[in-house]
Each structure stands twice: as C-alpha cells, then as structure tokens.
C-alpha positions in Angstrom: 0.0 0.0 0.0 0.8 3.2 -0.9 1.6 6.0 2.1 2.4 10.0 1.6 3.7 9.8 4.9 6.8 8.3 3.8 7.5 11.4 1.6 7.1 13.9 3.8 9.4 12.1 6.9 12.0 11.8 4.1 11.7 15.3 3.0 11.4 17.4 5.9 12.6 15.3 8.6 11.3 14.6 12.2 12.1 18.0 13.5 9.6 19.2 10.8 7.3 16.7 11.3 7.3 16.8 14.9 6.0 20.9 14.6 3.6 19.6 11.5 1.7 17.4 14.3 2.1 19.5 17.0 0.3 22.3 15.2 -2.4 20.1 14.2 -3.0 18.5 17.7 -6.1 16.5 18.4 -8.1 16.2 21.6 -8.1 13.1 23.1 -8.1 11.4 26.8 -5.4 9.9 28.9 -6.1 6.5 28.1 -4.7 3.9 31.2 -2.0 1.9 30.7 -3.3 -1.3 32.6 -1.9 -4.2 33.7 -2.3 -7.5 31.0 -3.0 -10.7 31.8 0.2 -12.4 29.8 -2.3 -14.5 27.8 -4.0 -11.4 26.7 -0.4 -9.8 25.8 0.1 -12.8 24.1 -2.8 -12.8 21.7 -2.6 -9.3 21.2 1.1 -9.1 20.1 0.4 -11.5 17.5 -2.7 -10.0 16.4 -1.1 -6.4 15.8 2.5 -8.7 14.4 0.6 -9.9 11.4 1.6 -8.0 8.6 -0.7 -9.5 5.7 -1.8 -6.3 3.5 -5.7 -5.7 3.4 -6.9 -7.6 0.6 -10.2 -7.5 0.6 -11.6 -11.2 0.2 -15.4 -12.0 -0.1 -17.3 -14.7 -0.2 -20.2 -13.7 -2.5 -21.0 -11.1 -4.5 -23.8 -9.9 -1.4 -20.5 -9.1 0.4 -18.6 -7.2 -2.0 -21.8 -5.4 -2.5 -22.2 -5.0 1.0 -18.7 -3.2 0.9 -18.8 -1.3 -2.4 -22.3 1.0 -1.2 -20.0 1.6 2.3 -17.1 2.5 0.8 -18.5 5.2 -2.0 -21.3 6.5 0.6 -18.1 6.6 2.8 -15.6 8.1 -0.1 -18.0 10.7 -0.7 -18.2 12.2 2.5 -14.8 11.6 3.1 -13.9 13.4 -0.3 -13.1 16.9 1.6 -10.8 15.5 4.4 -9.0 13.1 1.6 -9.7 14.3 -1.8 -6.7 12.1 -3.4 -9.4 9.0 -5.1 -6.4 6.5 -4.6 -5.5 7.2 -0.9 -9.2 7.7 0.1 -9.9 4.5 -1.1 -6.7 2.3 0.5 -7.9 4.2 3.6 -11.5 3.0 3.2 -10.2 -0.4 2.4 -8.0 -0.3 5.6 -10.6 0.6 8.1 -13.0 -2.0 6.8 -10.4 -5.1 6.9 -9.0 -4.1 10.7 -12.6 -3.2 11.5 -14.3 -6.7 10.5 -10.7 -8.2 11.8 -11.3 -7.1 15.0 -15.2 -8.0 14.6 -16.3 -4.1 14.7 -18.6 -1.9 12.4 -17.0 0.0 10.1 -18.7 2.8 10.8 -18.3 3.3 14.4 -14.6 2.7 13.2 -15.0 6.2 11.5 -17.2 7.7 13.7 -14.2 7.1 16.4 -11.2 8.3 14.1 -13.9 11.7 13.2 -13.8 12.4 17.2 -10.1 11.4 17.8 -8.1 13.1 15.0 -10.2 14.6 12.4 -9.0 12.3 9.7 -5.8 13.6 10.0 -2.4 10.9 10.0 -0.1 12.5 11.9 -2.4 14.0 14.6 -1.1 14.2 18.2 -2.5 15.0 21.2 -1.7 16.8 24.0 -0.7 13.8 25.9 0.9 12.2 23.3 -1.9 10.4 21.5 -0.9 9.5 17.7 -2.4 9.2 15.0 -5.9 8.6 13.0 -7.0 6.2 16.2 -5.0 8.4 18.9 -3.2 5.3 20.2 -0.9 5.7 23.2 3.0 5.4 23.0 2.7 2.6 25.6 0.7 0.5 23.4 3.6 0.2 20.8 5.5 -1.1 24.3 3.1 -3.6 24.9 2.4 -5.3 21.8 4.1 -3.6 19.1 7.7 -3.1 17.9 8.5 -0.3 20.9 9.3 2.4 18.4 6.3 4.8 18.4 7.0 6.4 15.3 5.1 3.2 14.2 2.6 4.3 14.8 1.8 6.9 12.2 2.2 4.1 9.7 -2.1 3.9 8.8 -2.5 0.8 8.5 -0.2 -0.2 11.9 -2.5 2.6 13.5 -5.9 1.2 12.3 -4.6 -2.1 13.6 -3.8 -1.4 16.9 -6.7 1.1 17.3 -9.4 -1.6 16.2 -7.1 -4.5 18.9 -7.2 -2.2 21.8 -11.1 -1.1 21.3 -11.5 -5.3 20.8 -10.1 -5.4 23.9 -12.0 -2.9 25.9 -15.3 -4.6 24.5 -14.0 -7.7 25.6 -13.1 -6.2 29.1 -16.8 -4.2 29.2 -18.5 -7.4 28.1 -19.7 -5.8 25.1 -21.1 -2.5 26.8 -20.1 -0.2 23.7 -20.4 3.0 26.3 -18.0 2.1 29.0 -15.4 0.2 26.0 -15.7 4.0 24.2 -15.0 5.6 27.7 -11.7 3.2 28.2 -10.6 3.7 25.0 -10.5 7.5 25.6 -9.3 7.7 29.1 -12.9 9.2 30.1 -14.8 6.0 31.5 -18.0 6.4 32.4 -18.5 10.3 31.4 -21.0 11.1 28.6 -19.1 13.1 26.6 -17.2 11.3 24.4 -19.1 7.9 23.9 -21.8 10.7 22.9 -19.8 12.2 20.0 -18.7 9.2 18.9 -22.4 7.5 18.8 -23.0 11.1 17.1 -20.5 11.0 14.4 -21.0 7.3 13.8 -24.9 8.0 12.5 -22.6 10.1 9.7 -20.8 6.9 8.1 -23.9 4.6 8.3 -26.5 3.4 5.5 -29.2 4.6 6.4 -30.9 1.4 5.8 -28.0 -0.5 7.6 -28.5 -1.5 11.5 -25.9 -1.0 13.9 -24.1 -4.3 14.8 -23.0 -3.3 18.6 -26.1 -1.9 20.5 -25.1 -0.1 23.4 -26.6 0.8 26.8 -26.4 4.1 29.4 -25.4 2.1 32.6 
C-alpha cells in the first residue's frame, strides 16, 4: 500500500514533522496503561505482528456489494478531508479489513477516528496520542515493535486502534459506552461515547443497522 507519509518524513525530517503534528493537535483522553494478563499480551502481540496487506476477500457477490455502497457513501463524504481518489480508497479499504478483523462496524470505526483526529495521520495529542486512532505510546510497548513512530504508519494505526477497542469490548463485556469511555481515558462520562455514537450516525447506511447496541449504565 501506498503512504504519503513516507515522503514527507523523508523530505522534511522529524524535526519538521514533529512541529507539523504538534500544530495540528487532536483532543483526546489519557487512556490507562493497565496491567495484562500475559495470555491477553500474548494474543494481542500476534494479532497487531501480522503484517498481511488488506486484501479485501469476499465470499459472494452480497459481500462485496455489501462493501462497495459503504465505501463510496463513505468516499464521498470523506472526499473533503482526503480528496486524493487512490488514498481515500486504501484508507476506506484499511478501516473496513481491521474493523471486520477485529469483529467491529465499520462505521463506528470512522465515527471514532472523526472524534479522535479529524481524519488527520499524523495527529497528536496533548498527551501524546498519535495518530488517525489516537493510540498511546505505551501500546507500541506492549504489543508492538517499541518504536512509536510506528505508529503513524495507517494501517499499523488502524490495527492497533481496532485491537485495543477489541479489547476494551472484551473487558466491558460488550457495553459499547464504557469500552468507548476506556478507549479515551474518560470511562463512564457522557461526553465522548456521545460524539462518537454522534458521528457514527454520519458513516452509516441509512438502511444499515448498527451491529454493537449499546446501553447508558
């Protein structure tokens, strides 16, 4: 897959970069770093160390459908924040193979990436969040390589995001709310889970139900 990330490290440098992201700095929670089981560590670590590209595999034509109508309802409303056809559509591609990977809905996959970063790649936040998923530094620790600047690589970032939300869904048996709250450092406040529910109703079919209902506690 093609990345203009690579281009622009290689051209200005980090030092550059590093004043690119901080000017363009997203909002986003202090998410925990917790304890992990070492089984959980385990199956994590090799979940975010496969590498296989997203190629997109169906097994009818109902699915491909299925993800054709997403991704050009998605591409077109996603046209302003990524207007390059090519890139929009790896992206769109990306999110729905880590998303369905990881056994989420696309669309709340978007609706999450709207509220963390704005779409943008190299997005950090004021507590050192990177990214299009806003994924800690500690994470790449845990169950990545070490080396943060990984993740600013999209589909490394995708990954890890959809793992770790996985995981909090896991941890909240399936309460979408509190997982949301987790994921942003903010559980059990309204605020977030909120936007998020609110941006997700953006990247839906209209005619499309959400997959993960979730419940006020």
């Amino acid at each position: 897959m093609k990345s203009g990330g690579c281009s622009v490290l290689m051209r200005w440098g980090w030092a550059s970069v590093a004043s690119l992201m901080l000017a363009h700095a997203a909002w986003a929670g202090a998410q925990a770093e917790e304890p992990l089981a070492d089984a959980v560590r385990t199956a994590l670590s090799a979940a975010a160390a496969q590498s296989a590209p997203p190629m997109l595999v169906f097994a009818d034509q109902t699915q491909k459908y299925e993800f054709d109508r997403w991704a050009d309802a998605a591409g077109l409303r996603l046209k302003k924040r990524k207007p390059d056809e090519q890139l929009r559509r790896e992206f769109l591609q990306t999110v729905w193979y880590e998303s369905k990977r990881a056994g989420l809905d696309p669309s709340l996959v978007l609706g999450l990436i709207q509220v963390e970063s704005g779409f943008r790649k190299y997005a950090i936040s004021s507590v050192g969040a990177r990214g299009y998923m806003q994924i800690m530094p500690f994470w790449s620790r845990l169950i990545g390589t070490g080396d943060p600047a990984s993740l600013f690589h999209m589909q490394t970032n995708l990954r890890f995001g959809c793992i770790i939300l996985r995981h909090y869904l896991d941890r909240e048996r399936g309460n979408l709310y509190l997982a949301l709250g987790r994921y942003n450092g903010s559980r059990g406040r309204p605020e977030y889970p909120n936007a998020v529910f609110a941006a997700v109703r953006q990247w839906r079919l209209p005619d499309v139900q959400p997959q993960i209902v979730a419940f006020r506690p």
